[in-house]
N, C-alpha and C positions, 0 to 999 in steps of 0.2 A: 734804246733796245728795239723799239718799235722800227725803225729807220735799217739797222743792221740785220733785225730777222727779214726783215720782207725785200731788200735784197737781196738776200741769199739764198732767201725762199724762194724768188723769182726767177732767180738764175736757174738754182736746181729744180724748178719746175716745169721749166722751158725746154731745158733736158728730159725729162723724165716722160712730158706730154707728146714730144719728137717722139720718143720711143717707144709710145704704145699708139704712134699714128705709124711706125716707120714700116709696117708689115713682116718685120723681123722677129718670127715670133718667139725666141727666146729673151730679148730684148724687152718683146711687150710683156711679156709673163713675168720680168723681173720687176721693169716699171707698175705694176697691177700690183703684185705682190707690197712692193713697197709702199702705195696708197693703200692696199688692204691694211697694214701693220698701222702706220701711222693715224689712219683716219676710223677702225675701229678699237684704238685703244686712247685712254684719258691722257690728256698733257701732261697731268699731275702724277701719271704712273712714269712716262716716259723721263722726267725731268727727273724725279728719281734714282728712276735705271740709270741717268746718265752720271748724275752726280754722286749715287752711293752705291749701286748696284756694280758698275765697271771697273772702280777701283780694284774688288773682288779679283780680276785679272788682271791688275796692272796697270790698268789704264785708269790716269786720274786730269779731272781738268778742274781748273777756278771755277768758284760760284761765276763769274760773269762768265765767264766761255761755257760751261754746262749750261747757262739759263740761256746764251745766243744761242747754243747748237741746238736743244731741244725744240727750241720756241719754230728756227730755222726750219727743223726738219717736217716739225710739224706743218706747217705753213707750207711746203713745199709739195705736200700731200695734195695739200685742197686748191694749191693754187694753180698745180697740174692740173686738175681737173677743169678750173675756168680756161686756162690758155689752150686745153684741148678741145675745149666745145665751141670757143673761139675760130682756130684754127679748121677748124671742122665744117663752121657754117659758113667760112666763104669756100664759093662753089668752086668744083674740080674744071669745069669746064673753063676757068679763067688761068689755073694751074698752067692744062695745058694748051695753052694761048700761048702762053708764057713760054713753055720750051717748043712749043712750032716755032719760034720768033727765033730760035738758038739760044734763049735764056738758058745758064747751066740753074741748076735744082736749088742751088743757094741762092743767087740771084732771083728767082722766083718768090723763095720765099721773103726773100729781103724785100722787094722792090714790090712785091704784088699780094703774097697774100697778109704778112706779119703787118701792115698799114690797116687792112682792113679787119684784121683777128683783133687789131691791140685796140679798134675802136668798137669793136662789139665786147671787149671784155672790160674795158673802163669800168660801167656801173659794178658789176661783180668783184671786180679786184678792188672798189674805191671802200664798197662795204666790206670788205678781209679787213683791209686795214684799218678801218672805225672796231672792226671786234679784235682787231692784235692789238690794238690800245690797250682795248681795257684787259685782254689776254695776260700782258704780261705783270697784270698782279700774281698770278699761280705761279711765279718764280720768286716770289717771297716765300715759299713752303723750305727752299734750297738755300735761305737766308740771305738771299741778293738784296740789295738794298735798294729797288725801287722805291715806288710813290707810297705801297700798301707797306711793304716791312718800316720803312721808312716813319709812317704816321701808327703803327703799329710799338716800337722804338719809344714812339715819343706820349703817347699813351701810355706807357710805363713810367717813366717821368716825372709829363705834367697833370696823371690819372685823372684825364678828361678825355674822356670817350666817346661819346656824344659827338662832342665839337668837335675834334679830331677828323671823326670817321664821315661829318659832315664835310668838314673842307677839303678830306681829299676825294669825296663824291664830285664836290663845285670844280677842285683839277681837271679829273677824269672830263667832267664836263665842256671844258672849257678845251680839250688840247681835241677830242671828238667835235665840238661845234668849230674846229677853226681848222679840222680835217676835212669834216662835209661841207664848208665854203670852199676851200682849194678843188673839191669833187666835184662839187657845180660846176667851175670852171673849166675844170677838164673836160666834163661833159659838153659844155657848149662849145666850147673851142673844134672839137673835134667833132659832134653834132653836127656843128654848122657845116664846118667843109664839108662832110658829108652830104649834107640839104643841097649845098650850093653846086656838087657836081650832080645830083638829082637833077635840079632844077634845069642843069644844062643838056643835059640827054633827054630829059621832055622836051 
């Protein structure tokens, strides 16, 4: 779950944060609006809406596609926001560097600034994904059968509760501490190259 929302999130945030850099202000106004919705209302309202509220009209999805697309949308909110503060701090003057040279605007962004956005937003995107871990227990409310509905299940059962709610705490733990090792290494991976073309322009 965790894997499928924050691709999708990323995709459509990648989108969303182009379009409220893109100076098109009907565009920005939809993108805004869209992170206003999503990021001032609860997951657990949204997941909801999605799974009991739109049937109402017709529309119905499976508990796992109502718990991806909520989780997704949501995610896609805040994650526009890291990739646009990203995007934002590498400087304009290197932009247009880029089209003096005859770069067209995709190429720019390919080649010159999304290298240097996606390694300033590493830390902030590494920590989403340590909290869409453990996020996606609030899709047990829509009876998905994650790790919480899951140990929740089985609490009815083997009515040990305690123990239960303890081992799937030590999960939780265990799938986040082997999140933030892969994190470290992103960070020094790309860090470093960083350092090392420092180092060479001193």
């Amino acid at each position: 779950m965790t894997a499928a929302s924050l691709l999708c999130g990323l995709v459509l945030g990648v989108l969303i944060a182009l379009m409220r850099l893109s100076g098109n202000k009907p565009l920005a106004a939809v993108a805004g609006f869209y992170c206003w919705i999503f990021r001032g209302t609860p997951l657990l309202v949204q997941l909801l809406i999605i799974y009991t509220g739109l049937p109402l009209f017709g529309i119905r999805f499976s508990v796992t596609t109502a718990a991806l697309l909520g989780l997704a949308l949501n995610e896609a909110a805040y994650l526009s926001e890291i990739v646009r503060s990203g995007i934002s701090a590498v400087g304009s003057g290197q932009r247009e560097a880029g089209l003096a040279l005859g770069l067209s605007r995709t190429q720019v962004f390919r080649t010159i600034t999304w290298p240097q956005a996606f390694r300033i937003i590493i830390p902030p995107l590494g920590n989403s994904v340590n909290g869409l871990l453990k996020t996606t227990s609030v899709a047990s409310v829509i009876s998905m059968e994650e790790l919480l509905r899951r140990t929740q299940i089985l609490i009815q059962e083997k009515f040990l509760v305690l123990e239960l709610f303890i081992a799937a705490a030590c999960w939780y733990l265990v799938m986040t501490t082997a999140w933030e090792l892969v994190q470290r290494q992103l960070e020094k991976r790309y860090g470093r190259a960083y350092a090392g073309h420092a180092a060479d322009r001193r």
